[in-house]
Backbone as JSON, one array per atom type, in Angstrom:
{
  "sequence": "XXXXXXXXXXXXXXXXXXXXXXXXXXXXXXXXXXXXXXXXXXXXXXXXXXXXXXXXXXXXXXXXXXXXXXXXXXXXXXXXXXXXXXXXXXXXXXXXXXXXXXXXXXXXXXXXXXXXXXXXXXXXXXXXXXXXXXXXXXXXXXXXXXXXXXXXX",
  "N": [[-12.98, -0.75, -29.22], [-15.46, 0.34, -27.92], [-14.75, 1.7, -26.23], [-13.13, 3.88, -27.05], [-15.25, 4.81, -28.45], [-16.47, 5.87, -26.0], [-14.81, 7.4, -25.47], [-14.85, 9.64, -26.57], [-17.18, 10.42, -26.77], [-17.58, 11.51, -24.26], [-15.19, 13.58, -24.64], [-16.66, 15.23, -26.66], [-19.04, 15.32, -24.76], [-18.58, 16.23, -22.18], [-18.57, 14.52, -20.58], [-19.2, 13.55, -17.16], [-17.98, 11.91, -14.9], [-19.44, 9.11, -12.23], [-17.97, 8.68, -10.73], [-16.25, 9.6, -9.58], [-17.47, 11.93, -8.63], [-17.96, 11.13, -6.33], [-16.0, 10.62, -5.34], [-14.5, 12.99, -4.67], [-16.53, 14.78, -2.71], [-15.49, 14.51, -0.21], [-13.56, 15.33, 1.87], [-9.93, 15.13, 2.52], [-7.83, 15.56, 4.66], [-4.41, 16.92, 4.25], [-0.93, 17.35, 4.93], [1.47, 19.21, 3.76], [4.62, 20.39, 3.15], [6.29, 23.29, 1.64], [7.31, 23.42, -0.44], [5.92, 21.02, -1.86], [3.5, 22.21, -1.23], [3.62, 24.29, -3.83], [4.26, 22.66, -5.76], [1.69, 21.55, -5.39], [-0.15, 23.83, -6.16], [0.99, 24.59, -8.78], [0.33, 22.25, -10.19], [-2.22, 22.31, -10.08], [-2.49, 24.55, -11.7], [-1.73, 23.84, -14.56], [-3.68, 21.62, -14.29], [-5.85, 23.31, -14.49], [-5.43, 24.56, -16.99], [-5.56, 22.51, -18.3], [-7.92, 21.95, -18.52], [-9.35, 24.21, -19.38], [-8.18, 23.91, -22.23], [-9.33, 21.71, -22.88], [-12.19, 22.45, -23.07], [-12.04, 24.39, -25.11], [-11.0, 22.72, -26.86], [-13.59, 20.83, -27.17], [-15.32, 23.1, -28.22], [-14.34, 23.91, -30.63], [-14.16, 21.16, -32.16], [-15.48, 18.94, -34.25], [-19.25, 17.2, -33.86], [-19.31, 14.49, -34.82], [-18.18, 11.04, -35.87], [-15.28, 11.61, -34.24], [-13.93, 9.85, -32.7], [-12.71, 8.68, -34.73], [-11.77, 10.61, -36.32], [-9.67, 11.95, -35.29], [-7.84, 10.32, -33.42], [-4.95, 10.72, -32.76], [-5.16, 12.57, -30.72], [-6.83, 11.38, -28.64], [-4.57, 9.32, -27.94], [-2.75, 11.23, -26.74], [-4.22, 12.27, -24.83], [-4.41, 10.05, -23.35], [-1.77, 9.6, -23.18], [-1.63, 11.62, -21.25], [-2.77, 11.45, -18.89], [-1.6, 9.2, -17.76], [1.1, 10.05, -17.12], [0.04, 11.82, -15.48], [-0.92, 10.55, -13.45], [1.45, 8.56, -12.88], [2.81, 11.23, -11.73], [1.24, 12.06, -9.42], [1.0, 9.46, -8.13], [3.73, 9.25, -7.19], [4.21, 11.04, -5.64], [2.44, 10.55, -3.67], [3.38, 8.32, -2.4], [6.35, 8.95, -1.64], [5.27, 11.03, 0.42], [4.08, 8.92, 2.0], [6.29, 7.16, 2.76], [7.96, 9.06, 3.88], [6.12, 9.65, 6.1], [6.34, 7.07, 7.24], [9.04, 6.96, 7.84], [9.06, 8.86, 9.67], [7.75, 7.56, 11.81], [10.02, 5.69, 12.3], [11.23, 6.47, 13.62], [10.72, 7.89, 15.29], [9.82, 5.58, 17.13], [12.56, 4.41, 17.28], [14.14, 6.19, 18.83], [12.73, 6.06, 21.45], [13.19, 3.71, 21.98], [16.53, 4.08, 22.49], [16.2, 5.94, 24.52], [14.95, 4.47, 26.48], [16.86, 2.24, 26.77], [19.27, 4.24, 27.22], [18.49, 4.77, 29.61], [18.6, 2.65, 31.0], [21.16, 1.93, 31.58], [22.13, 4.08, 33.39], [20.63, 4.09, 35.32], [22.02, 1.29, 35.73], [25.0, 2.38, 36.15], [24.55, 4.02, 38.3], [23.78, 1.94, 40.13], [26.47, 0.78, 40.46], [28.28, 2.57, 41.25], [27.26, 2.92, 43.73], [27.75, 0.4, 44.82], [30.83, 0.79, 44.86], [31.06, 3.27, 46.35], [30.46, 1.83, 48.85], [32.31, -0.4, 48.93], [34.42, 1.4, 49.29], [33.99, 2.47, 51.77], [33.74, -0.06, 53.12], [36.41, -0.84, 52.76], [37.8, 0.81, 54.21], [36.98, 0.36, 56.66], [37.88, -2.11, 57.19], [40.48, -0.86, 57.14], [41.23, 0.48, 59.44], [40.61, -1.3, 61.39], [42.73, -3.64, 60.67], [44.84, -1.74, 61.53], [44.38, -1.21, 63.79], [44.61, -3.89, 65.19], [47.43, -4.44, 64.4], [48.52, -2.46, 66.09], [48.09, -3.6, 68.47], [49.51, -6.39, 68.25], [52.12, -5.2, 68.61], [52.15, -4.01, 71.7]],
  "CA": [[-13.67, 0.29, -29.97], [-16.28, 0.61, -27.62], [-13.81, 2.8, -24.89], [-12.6, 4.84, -27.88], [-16.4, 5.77, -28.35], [-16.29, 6.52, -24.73], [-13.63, 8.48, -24.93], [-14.92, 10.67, -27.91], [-18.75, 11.18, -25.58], [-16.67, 12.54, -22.77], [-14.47, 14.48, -24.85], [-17.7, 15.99, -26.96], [-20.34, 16.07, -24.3], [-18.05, 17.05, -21.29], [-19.4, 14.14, -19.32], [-18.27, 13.09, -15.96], [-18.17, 10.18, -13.95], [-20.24, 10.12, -11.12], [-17.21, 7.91, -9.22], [-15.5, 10.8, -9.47], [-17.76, 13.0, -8.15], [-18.22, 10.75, -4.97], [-14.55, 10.56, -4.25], [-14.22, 14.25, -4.99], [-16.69, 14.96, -2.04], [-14.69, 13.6, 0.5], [-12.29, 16.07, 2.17], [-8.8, 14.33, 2.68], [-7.21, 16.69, 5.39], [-3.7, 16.27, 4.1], [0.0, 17.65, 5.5], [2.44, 19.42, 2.62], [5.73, 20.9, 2.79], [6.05, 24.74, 1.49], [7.84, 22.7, -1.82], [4.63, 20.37, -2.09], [2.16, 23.25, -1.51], [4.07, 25.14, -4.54], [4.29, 22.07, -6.27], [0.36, 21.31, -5.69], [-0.56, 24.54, -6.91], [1.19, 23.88, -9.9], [-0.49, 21.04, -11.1], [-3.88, 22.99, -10.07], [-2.87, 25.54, -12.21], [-1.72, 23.08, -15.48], [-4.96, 21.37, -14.4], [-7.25, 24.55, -15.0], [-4.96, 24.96, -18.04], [-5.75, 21.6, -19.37], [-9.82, 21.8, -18.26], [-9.63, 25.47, -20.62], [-7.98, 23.29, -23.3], [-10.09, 20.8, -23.11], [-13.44, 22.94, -23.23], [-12.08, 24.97, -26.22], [-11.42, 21.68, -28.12], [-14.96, 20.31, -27.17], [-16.24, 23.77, -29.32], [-14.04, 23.59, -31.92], [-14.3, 19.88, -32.5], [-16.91, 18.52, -34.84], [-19.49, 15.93, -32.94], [-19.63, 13.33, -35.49], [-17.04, 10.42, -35.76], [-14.5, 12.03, -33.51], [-12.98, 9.0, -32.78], [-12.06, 8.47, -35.9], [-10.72, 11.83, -37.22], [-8.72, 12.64, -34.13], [-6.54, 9.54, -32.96], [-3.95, 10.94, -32.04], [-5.84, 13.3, -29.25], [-6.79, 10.42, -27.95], [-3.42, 8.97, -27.85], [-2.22, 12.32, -26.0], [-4.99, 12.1, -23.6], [-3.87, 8.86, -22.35], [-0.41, 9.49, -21.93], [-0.95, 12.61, -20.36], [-3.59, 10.61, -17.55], [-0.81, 8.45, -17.63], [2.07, 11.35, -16.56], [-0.24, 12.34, -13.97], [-1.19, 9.68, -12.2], [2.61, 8.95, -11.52], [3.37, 11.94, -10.74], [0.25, 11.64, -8.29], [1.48, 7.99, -7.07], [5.24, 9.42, -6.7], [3.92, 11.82, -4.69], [1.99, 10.14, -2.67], [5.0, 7.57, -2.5], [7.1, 10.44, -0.72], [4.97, 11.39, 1.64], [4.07, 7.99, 2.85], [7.59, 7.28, 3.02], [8.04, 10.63, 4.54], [5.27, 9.5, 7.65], [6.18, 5.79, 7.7], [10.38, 7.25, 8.05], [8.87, 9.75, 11.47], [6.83, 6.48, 12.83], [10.11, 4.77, 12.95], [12.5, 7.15, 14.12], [10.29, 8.13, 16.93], [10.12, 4.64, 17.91], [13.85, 4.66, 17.75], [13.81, 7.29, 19.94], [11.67, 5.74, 22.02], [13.97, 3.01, 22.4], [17.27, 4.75, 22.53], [15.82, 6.62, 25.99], [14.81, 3.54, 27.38], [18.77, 1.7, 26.99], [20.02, 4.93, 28.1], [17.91, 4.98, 31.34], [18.82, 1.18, 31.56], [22.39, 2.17, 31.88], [22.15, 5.47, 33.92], [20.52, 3.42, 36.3], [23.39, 0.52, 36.19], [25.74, 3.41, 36.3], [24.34, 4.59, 39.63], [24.35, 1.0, 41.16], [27.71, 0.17, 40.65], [28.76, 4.0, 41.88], [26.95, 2.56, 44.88], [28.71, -0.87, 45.28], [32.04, 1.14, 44.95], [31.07, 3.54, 47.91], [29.97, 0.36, 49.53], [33.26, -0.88, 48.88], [35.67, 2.2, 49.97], [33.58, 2.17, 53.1], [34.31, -1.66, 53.98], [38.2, -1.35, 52.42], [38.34, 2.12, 55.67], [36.68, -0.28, 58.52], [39.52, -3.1, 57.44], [41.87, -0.63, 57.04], [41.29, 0.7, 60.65], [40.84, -2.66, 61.8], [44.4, -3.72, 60.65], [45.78, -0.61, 62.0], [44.38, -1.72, 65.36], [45.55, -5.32, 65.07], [48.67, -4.46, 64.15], [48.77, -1.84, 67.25], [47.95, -4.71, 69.78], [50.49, -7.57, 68.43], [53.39, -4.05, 69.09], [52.5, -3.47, 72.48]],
  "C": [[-14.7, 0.99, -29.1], [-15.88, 1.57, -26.45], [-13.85, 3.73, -25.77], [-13.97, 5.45, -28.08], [-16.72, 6.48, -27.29], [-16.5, 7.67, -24.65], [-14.31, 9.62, -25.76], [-16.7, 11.11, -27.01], [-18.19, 12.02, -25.2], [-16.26, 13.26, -23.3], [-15.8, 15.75, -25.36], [-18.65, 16.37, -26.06], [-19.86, 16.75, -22.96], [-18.56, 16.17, -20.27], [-18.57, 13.94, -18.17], [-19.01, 12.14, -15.65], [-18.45, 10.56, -12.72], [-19.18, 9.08, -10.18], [-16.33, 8.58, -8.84], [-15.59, 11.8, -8.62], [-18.0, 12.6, -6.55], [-16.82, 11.12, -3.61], [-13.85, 12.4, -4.03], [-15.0, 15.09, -3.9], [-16.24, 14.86, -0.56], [-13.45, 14.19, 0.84], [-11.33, 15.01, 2.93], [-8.06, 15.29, 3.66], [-5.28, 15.97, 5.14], [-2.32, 17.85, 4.33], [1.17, 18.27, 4.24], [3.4, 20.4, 3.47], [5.19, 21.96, 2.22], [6.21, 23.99, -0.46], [6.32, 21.99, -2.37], [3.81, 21.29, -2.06], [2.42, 23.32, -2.67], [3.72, 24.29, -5.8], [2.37, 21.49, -6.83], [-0.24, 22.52, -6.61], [-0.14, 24.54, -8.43], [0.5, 23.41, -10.97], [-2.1, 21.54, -11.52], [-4.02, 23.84, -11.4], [-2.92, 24.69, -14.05], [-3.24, 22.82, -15.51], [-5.91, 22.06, -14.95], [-7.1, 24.6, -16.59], [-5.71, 24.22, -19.13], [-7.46, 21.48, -19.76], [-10.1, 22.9, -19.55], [-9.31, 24.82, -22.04], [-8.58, 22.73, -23.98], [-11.86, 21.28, -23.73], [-13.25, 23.76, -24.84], [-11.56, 23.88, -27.28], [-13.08, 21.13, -28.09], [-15.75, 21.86, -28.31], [-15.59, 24.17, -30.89], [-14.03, 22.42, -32.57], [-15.85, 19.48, -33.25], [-17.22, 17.22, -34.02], [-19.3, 14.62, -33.29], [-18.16, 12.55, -35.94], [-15.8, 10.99, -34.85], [-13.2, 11.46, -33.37], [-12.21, 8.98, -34.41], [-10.95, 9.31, -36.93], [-9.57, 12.24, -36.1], [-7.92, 11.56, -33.76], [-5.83, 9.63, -32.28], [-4.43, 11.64, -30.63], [-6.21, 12.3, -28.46], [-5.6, 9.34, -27.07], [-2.96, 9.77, -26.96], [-3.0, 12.33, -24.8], [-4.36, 10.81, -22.38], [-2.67, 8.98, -21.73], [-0.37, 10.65, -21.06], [-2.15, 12.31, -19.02], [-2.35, 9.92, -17.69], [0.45, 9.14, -16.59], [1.41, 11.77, -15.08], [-0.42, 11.17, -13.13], [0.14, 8.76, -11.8], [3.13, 9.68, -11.1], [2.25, 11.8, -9.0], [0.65, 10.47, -7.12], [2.8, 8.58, -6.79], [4.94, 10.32, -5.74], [3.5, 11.63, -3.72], [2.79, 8.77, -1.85], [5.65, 8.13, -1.65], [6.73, 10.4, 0.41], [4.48, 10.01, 2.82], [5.25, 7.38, 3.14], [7.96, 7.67, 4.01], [7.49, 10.13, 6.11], [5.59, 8.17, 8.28], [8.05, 6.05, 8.48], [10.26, 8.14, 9.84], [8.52, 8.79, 11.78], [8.3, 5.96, 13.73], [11.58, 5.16, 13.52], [12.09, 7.86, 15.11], [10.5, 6.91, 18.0], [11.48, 4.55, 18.42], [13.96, 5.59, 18.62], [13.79, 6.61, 21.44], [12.8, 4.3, 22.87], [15.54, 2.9, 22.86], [17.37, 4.82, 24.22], [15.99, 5.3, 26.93], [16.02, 2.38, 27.54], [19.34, 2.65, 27.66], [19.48, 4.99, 29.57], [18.35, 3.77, 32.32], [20.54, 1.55, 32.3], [22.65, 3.08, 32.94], [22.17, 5.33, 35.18], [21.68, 2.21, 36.93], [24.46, 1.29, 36.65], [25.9, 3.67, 37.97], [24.36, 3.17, 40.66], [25.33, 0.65, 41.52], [28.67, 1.61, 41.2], [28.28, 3.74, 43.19], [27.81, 1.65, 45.73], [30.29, 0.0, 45.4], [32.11, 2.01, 45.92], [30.96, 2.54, 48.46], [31.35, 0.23, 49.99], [34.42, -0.39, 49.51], [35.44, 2.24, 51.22], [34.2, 1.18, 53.98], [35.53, -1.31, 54.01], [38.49, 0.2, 54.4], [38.05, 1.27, 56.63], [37.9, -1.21, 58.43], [40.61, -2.47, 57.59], [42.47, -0.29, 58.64], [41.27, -0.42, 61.55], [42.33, -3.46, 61.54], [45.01, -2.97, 61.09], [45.71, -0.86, 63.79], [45.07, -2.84, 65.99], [46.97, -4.96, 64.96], [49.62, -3.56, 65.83], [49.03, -2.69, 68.21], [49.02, -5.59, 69.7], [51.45, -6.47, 68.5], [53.41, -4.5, 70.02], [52.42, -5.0, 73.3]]
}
């Protein structure tokens, strides 16, 4: 009972919470998509919608019992804090997703390069050993060609 009176202050006197106003100072420098901008504005604009709503029930609303005659507004209030704050968490869901999905596909990356360099490099040793190799197989071959000259003559 003692929330529901709360709730019916806040709604009548327009109060705010000052933990609100702390976290509300506190620029978040944050990264959106053209979709997410569009999408933020949005909500801004609902938001304003619901703040105008909200101010023109606070002067049509009588002060006294509130709770009591209204109910249901109360009821609507909640679920629609409720609505937002997952769209809020799904959102913010996404995008950490979104940053934790680049961390680990750079790393991949990252590791990718460094197998292919492993190889590139094996590549080039064994392209070595096989000159190496045609080299030696020409001195034996000239070397048997000599041998073979000498037991002729």
């Amino acid at each position: 009972m003692a929330g529901l009176l709360a709730w019916a202050a806040d709604v009548v006197g327009g109060g705010s919470n000052d933990e609100e106003d702390d976290s509300s100072s506190i620029p978040i420098p944050l990264l959106f998509t053209p979709q997410q901008q569009h999408y933020s504005i949005e909500l801004g604009l609902k938001s304003a919608s619901l703040s105008r709503s909200i101010q023109d029930l606070r002067l049509t609303l009588p002060s006294h019992h509130i709770s009591l005659r209204l109910p249901h507004l109360h009821a609507h209030s909640l679920a629609s804090n409720a609505a937002l704050a997952l769209q809020f968490d799904s959102h913010s869901s996404t995008r950490q997703q979104a940053q934790l999905r680049e961390t680990t596909l750079q790393e991949e990356n990252i590791a990718f390069e460094k197998v292919i360099s492993n190889c590139e490099d094996k590549i080039q040793e064994r392209l070595q050993e096989a000159e190496l190799l045609r080299a030696k197989l020409k001195v034996r071959a000239k070397v048997s060609k000599l041998h073979s000259k000498c037991q002729c003559s």
